[in-house]
N, C-alpha and C positions, 0 to 999 in steps of 0.2 A: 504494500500500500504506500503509497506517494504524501508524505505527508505536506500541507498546506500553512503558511504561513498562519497568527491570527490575523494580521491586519490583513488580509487577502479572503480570510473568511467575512470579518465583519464586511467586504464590500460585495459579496458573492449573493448573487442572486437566484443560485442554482435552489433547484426542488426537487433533484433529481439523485441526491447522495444520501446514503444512511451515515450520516459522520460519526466518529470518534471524538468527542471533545477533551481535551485536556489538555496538559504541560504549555498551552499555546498554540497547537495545531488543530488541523481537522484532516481526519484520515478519511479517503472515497472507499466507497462499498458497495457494493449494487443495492439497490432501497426493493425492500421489502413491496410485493402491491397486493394487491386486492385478490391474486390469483398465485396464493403464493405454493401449488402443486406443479405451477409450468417451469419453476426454476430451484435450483439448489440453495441450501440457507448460504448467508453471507459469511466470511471467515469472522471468527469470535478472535476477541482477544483475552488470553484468561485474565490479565490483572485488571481491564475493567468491568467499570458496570454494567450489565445486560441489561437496556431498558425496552420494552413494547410499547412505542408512543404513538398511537391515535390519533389522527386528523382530521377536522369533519370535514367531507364535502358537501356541497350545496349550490344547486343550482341560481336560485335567488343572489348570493353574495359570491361569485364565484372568488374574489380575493382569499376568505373565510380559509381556506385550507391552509394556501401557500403561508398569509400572515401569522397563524398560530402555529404552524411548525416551524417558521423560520425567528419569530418570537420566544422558541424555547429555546433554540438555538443557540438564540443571544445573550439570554441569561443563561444558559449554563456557562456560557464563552469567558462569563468575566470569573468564575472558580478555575483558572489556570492549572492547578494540581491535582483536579479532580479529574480521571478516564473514566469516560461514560460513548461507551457506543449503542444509539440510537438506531433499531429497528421500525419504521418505520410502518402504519398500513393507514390507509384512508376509508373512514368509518359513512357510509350511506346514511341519509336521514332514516331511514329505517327500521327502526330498531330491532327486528328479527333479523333481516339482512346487514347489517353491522355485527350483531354479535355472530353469527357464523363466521366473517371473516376474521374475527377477534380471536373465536374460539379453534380455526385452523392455525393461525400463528402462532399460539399458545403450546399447540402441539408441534409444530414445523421448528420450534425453536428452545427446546429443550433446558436450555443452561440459562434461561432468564431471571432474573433478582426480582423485577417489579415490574408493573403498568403505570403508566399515565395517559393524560391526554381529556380531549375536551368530549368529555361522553355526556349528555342528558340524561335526566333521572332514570328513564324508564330503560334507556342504555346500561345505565349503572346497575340498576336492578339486576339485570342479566349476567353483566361482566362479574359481579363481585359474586357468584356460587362459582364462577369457573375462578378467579382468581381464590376463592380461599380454597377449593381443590389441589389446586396447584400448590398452595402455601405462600403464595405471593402476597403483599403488600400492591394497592393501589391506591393511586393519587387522581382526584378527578377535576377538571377545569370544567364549568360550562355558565352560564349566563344568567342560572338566578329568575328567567321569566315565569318559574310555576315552584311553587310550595315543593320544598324538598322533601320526602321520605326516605330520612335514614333507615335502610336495608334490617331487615328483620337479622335478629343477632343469630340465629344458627347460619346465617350468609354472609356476616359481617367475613372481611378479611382481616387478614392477623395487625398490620396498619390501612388507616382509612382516613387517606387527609381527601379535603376540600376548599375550593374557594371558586368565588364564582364574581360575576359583574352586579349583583343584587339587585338584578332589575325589579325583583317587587319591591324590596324595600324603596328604591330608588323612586318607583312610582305612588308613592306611599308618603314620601317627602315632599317629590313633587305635588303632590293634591294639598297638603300643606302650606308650601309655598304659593301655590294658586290661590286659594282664599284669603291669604294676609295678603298679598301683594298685587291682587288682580279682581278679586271679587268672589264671589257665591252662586254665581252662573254659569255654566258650560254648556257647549256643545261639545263632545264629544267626536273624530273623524278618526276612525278606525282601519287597518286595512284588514281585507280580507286572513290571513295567516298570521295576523297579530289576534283579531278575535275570540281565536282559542285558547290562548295564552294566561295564566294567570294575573300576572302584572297590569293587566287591565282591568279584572274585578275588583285589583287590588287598590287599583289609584278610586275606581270609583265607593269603592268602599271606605277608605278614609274620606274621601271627598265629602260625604255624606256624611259620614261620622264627625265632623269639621263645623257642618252646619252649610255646605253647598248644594247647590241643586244643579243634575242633570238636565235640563231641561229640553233637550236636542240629543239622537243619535244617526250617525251614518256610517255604516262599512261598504268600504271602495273595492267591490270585484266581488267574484270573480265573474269579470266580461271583459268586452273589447277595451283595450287604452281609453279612446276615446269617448267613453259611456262613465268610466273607474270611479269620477265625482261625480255623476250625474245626482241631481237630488242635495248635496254636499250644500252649495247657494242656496238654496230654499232653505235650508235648515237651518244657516246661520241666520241669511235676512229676516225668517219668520218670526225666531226666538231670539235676535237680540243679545245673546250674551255678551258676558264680560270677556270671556274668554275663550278662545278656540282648544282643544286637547288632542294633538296631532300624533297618533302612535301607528307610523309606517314604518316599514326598512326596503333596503335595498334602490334597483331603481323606481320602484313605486314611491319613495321616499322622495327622490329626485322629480319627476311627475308632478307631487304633491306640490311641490313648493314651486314650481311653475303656475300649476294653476292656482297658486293662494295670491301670487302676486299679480296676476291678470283677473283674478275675481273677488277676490274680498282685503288683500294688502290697500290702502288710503280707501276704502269705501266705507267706512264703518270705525265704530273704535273698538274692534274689536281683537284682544293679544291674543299672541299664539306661545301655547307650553307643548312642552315633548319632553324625548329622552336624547340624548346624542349617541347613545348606539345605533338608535331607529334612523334618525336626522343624518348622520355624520353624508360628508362630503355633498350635501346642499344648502343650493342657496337661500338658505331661509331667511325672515323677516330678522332686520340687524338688532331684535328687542325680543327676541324669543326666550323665554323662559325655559331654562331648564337644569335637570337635577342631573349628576353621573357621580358614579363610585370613583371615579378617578379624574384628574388635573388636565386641563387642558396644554396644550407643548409649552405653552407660551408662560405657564403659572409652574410648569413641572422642575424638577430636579433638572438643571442643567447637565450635569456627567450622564443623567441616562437621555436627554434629549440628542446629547452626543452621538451616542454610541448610535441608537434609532439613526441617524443622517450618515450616521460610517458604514453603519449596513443598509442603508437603501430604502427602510423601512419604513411603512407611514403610520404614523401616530392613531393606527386604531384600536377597537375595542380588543378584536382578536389576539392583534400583536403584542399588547398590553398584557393581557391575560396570559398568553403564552409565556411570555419574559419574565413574569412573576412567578409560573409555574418553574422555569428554566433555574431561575434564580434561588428561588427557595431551595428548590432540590438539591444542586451546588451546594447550597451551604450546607446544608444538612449531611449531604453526602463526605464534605471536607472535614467532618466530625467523628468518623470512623478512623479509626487505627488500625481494625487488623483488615485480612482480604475479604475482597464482596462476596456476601452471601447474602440471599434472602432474609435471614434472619438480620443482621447486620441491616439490613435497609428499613425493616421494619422495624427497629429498633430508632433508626435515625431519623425515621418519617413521623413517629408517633413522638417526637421532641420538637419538631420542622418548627420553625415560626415563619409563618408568609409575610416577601416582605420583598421588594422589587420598583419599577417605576412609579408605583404608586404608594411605595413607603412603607413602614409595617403595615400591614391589612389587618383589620380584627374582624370578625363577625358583623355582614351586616352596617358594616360601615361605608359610609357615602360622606362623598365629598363636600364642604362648608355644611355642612346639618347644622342646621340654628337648635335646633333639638332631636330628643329622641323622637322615634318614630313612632304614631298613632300606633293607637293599641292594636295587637295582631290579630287579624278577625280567624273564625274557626275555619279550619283547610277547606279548601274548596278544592274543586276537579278540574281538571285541565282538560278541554276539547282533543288536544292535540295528543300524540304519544311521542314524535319526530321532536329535532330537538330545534329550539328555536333558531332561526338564524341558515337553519340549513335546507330549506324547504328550496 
């Protein structure tokens, strides 16, 4: 194997390597896929870490993959002393069809220490009976938009960290924020694959609990582009509110904010809130209200703003999220003495403190919270089982 400078990694944009991280290099490997019976396993290095690391794909975000694998990347990059060779497989919205290919790698790769990666609950669910089979320790990244159910304890694995983007809580602050700062009025403007999602009951259910009123609803799709807001005008002209509550992603996200500024941006005095996972990379109204678990580039830690621009990287939710996973686990890993072993990992996972571009992480926490977050209403169901983001 050819070893690769770091600085030549952080500027590598490839997606295509199973790396080796550590001492400052990055060693190539053939990456792991989705069919992992058509080829032979990648060569192991005994002194490092074995890790199975998860990618979601998603047709909606197609960035979604490449940013949260190459976000972990990153964070691992800056534990220089830690060897961690990275198996790589790319997880289907799916959650039956994601854990088959989870569970062929599992088999296909023998000498593994651990899992991570950005799974959904109902992913999780599945992976952590084959992961405590194995006796592995799993780490799991995802985005917080549905009430989590920690794994029934004869499935628990032997370590089980978490950390996710807190989109309910996130929308929970935001409904918060709306009422002091905007009013007791909304409309509501939904999209179709956010609807299912919890962080939507959940912003409305604080909203409520606050003293606001719903007083408008619309979900945009599923139909042609050009239909997506139909009915959207009606609904704000008719009801007036203080405030618009815009919860899209992807290009539907971008769409929206076209049409906000050709149809209701200076007609009306009406604000616009969201999330900037949903939002990010449009042009929305220059006074849009909104809540995130993490800093925007411009507010963040300088040294990891760096690093993001030396690797190529754009300041999103996934990259984010990955690079804290990357990073945590680096430390954690640099915390072991003797050789890896599963036990060894899980030993160093269940001590881990998350902690990365977005700084220590605690539970649940979001960025400027003027306070705790409304009270936690009783779990509700999720429409969806696929994980958010990757539809």
């Amino acid at each position: 194997m050819t070893p690769i400078p770091r600085r030549r990694f952080l500027a590598s944009a490839s997606a295509a390597a199973t790396p080796m991280l550590g001492m400052g290099t990055l060693a190539h490997a053939s990456r792991a896929t989705t069919s992992p019976t058509s080829q032979s396993a990648p060569p192991l290095c005994s002194e490092a870490w074995q890790l199975l690391a998860v990618a979601p794909q998603s047709r909606k975000v197609q960035a979604l993959e490449s940013d949260y694998r190459r976000g972990v990347e990153l964070g691992l990059a800056q534990h220089t002393k830690v060897d961690v060779q990275l198996h790589w497989t790319a997880a289907a919205a799916i959650p039956s069809t994601a854990a088959k290919s989870i569970a062929a790698q599992l088999e296909r790769l023998p000498q593994l220490h651990g899992v991570l990666g950005w799974i959904a609950p109902e992913l999780e669910r599945r992976i952590a009976v084959m992961t405590k089979a194995h006796g592995l320790p799993l780490w799991v990244s995802e985005t917080g938009a549905d009430r989590r159910v920690v794994p029934h304890s004869a499935a628990q694995p032997r370590a089980h960290m978490h950390h996710s983007l807190a989109l309910c809580e996130c929308a929970e602050q935001l409904a918060h924020d709306v009422v002091h700062k905007h009013g007791s009025r909304a409309v509501m403007a939904i999209g179709w694959m956010e609807s299912g999602y919890e962080f939507v009951t959940a912003f409305q259910q604080a909203y409520r609990a606050l003293g606001g009123q719903i007083v408008g609803r619309h979900i945009g799709g599923p139909r042609p582009q050009m239909q997506e807001f139909e009915g959207l005008r009606g609904e704000v002209f008719r009801n007036r509110p203080d405030t618009v509550v815009a919860f899209y992603s992807g290009p539907q996200a971008e769409r929206f904010a076209t049409w906000w500024q050709g149809n209701a941006q200076g007609q009306g005095a009406w604000d616009l809130a969201g999330l900037p996972p949903l939002m990010a990379g449009t042009n929305h109204a220059h006074h849009m209200l909104h809540t995130s678990s993490w800093p925007e580039a411009s507010k963040a830690d300088p040294i990891w703003v760096q690093h993001f621009e030396q690797a190529n990287l754009p300041w999103s939710a996934a990259a984010l999220l990955g690079a804290e996973a990357g990073y945590s686990i680096g430390h954690a890993l640099g915390t072991v003495a003797g050789k890896p072993s599963s036990a060894q990992l899980a030993s160093a996972w269940s001590q881990a403190q998350i902690a990365g571009p977005r700084g220590e992480v605690q539970s649940s926490n979001v960025v400027a919270m003027a306070r705790s977050s409304p009270t936690r209403p009783t779990r509700i169901s999720s429409g969806w089982l696929n994980g958010y983001l990757q539809t």
